[in-house]
C-alpha positions in Angstrom: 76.6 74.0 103.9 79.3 76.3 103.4 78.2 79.9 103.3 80.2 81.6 100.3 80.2 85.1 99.0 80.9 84.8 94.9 81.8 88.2 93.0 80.6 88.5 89.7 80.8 91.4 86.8 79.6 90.9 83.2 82.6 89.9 81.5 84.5 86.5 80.9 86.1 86.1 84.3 82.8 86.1 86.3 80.9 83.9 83.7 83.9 80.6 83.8 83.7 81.9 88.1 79.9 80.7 88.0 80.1 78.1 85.8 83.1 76.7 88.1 81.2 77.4 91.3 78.3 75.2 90.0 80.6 72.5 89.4 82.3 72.9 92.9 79.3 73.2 94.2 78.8 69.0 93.2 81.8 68.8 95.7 81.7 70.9 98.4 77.9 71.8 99.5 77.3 75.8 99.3 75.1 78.1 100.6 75.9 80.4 97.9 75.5 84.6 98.1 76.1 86.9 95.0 77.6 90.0 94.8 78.3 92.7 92.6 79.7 96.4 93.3 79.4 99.6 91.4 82.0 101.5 91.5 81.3 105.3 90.3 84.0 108.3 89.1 83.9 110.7 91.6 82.6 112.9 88.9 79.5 111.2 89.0 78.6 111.1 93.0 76.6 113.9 93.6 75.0 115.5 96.5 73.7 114.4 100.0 70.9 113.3 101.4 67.9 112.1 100.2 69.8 113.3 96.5 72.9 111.1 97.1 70.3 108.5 98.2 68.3 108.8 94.9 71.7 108.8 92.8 72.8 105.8 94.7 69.9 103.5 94.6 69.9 104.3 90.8 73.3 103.1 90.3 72.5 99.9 92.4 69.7 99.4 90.5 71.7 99.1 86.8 73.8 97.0 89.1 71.1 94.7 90.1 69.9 94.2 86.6 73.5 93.4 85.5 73.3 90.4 87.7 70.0 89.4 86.4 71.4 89.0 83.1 74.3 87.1 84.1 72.4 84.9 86.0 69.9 84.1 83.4 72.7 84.1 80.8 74.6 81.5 83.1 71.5 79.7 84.2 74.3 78.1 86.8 72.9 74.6 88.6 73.1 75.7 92.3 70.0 77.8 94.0 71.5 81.2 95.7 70.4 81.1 99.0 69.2 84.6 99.4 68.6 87.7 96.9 72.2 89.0 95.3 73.3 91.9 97.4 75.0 95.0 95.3 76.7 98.0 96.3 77.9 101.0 95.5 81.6 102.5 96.8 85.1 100.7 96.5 85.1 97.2 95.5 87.5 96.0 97.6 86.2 98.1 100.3 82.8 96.2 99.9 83.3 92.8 99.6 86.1 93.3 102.6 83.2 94.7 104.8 80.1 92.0 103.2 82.5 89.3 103.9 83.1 90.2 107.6 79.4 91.0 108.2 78.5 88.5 106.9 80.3 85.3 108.2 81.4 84.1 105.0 83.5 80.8 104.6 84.7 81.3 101.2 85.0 83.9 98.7 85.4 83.2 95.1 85.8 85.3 92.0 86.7 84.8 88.7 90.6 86.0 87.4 91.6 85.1 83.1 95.4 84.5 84.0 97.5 86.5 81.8 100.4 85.3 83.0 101.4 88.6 84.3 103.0 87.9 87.6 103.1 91.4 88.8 99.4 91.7 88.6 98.9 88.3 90.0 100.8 89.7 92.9 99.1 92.5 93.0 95.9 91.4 93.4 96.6 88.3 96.1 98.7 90.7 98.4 95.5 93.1 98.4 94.0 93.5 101.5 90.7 91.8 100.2 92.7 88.9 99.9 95.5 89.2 102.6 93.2 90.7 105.7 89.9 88.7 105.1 89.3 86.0 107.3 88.3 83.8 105.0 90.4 81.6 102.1 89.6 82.9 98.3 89.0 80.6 96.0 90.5 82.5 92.9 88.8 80.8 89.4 91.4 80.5 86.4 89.6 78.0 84.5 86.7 75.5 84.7 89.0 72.3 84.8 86.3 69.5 85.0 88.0 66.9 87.3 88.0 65.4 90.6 91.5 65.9 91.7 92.5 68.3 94.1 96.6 68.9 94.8 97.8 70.3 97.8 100.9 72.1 97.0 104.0 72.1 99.4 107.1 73.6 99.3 109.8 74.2 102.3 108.6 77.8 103.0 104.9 76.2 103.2 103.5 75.7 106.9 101.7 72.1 107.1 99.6 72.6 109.2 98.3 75.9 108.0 97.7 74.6 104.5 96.2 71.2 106.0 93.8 73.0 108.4 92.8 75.7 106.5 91.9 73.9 103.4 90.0 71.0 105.0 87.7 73.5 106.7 86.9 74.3 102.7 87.1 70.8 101.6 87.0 69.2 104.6 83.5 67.6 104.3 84.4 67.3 100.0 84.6 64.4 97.4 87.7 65.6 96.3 90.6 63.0 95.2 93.8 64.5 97.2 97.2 64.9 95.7 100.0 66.4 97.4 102.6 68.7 94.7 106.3 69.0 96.7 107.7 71.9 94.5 111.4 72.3 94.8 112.6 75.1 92.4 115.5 74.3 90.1 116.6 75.9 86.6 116.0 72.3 84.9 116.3 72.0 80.9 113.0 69.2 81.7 111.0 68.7 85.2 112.4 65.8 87.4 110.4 64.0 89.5 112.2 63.6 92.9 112.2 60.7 95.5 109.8 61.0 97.7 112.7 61.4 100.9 113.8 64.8 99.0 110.2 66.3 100.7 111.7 65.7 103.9 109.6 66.4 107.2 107.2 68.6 105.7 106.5 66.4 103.2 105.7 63.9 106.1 103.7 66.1 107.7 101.4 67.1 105.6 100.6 63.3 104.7 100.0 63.0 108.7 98.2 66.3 109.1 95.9 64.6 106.0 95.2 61.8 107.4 94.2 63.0 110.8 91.8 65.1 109.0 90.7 62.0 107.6 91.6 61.9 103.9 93.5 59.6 101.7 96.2 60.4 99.3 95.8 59.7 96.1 99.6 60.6 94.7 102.4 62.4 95.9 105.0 64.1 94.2 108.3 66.1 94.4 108.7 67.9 91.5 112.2 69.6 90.7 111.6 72.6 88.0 110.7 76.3 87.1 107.7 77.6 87.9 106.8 77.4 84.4 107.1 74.4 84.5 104.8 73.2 88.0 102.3 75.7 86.6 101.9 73.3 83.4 102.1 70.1 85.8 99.0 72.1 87.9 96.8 72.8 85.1 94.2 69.5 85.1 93.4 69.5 88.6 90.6 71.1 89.4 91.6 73.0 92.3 94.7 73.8 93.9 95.3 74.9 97.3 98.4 76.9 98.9 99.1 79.2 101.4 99.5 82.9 100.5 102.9 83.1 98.8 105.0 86.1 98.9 106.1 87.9 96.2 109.9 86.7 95.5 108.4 83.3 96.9 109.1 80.1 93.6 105.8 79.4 94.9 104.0 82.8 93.8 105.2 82.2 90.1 104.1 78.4 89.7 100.5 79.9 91.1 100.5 82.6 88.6 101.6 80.4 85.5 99.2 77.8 86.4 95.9 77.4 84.5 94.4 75.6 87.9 91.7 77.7 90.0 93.7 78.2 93.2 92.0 78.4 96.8 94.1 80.5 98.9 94.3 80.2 102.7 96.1 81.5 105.6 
């Protein structure tokens, strides 16, 4: 079982986030923790003490009931494995230190895409995302298939996308595709032969089938990051090492509709 911290808020993001870690859940076993934090103006922290304790154990408390009604709203198809854990302080700050603590595996949270590539960036190059130790599985979407892609490019690592993710999806029923993105301004995506992915294309097959997985399809795609993001969008996952933020590869991730598990 895979133990997993999953954030959750009441809006739209964190309701798609459960119903997708439900369905994930049918394909990678989880030991599944819930989290929520409060974050107060500083106007509104008062006092120390046995005060800022009161005041604090208040605020956790409307936290607490928040997550009751999501999880009763949700009614999500996969037992938690302990009582949802809320705090009060700097979100990032929080979950950074829970995740640590606590030996997570995996951390997901919800994210609507927007298609805003700056905040995209923004929010993957954060420290919670960047110093954890664990990969993030960031939800876009609840994409109900079996098909997972890997997605390569030459600036990708093989073995650190290989490793990483099969210690997520290592023990899975995923189907395994692998995406070779090569960026060109193309009026219409080509698809590429399989040669143009060269030795990390080769690689990464090998790396995949030491880990003892079988490859569905591979591709090399030729095209804009628009248009891989639109390719990406049925799978139900797809995984890639943390891209930097002039990187092809950060734009197809932040056009794409598909929940993306980041590892590193």
């Amino acid at each position: 079982m895979l133990k997993t911290l999953l954030y959750i808020n009441e809006n739209l993001a964190s309701s798609i986030a459960l119903r997708y870690t439900a369905y994930f859940s049918k394909f990678v076993p989880l030991s599944l923790f819930v989290t929520h934090v409060e974050e107060p103006d500083e106007k509104e922290q008062v006092g120390t003490g046995w005060v800022r304790r009161t005041w604090e154990d208040g605020v956790a408390s409307s936290g607490k009931r928040l997550i009751d009604r999501m999880l009763r709203t949700e009614n999500i198809d996969c037992p938690l494995a302990g009582r949802p854990k809320v705090f009060v302080g700097d979100r990032d700050k929080e979950i950074t230190y829970e995740l640590r603590n606590g030996l997570y595996k995996l951390f997901i949270e919800g994210y609507l895409n927007s298609y805003d590539h700056d905040q995209f960036y923004d929010l993957i190059s954060s420290p919670l995302y960047t110093d954890t130790a664990c990969p993030v599985l960031m939800v876009k979407n609840l994409s109900i298939s079996k098909k997972c892609a890997l997605l390569c490019a030459d600036s990708v690592d093989p073995k650190v996308l290989v490793d990483k993710s099969m210690e997520i999806l290592g023990d899975s029923t995923f189907e395994f595709d692998i995406v070779y993105f090569k960026f060109k301004e193309n009026d219409q995506m080509v698809t590429l032969n399989k040669e143009e992915g060269g030795t990390h294309l080769e690689e990464t097959e090998s790396l995949l089938s030491e880990a003892g997985k079988s490859v569905d399809k591979v591709v090399v795609l030729s095209g804009t990051p628009e248009q891989i993001g639109d390719y990406l969008k049925d799978y139900a996952l797809v995984t890639s090492t943390l891209p930097k933020r002039k990187s092809m590869r950060m734009y197809v991730l932040a056009n794409s509709l598909a929940s993306v598990l980041l590892v590193h």
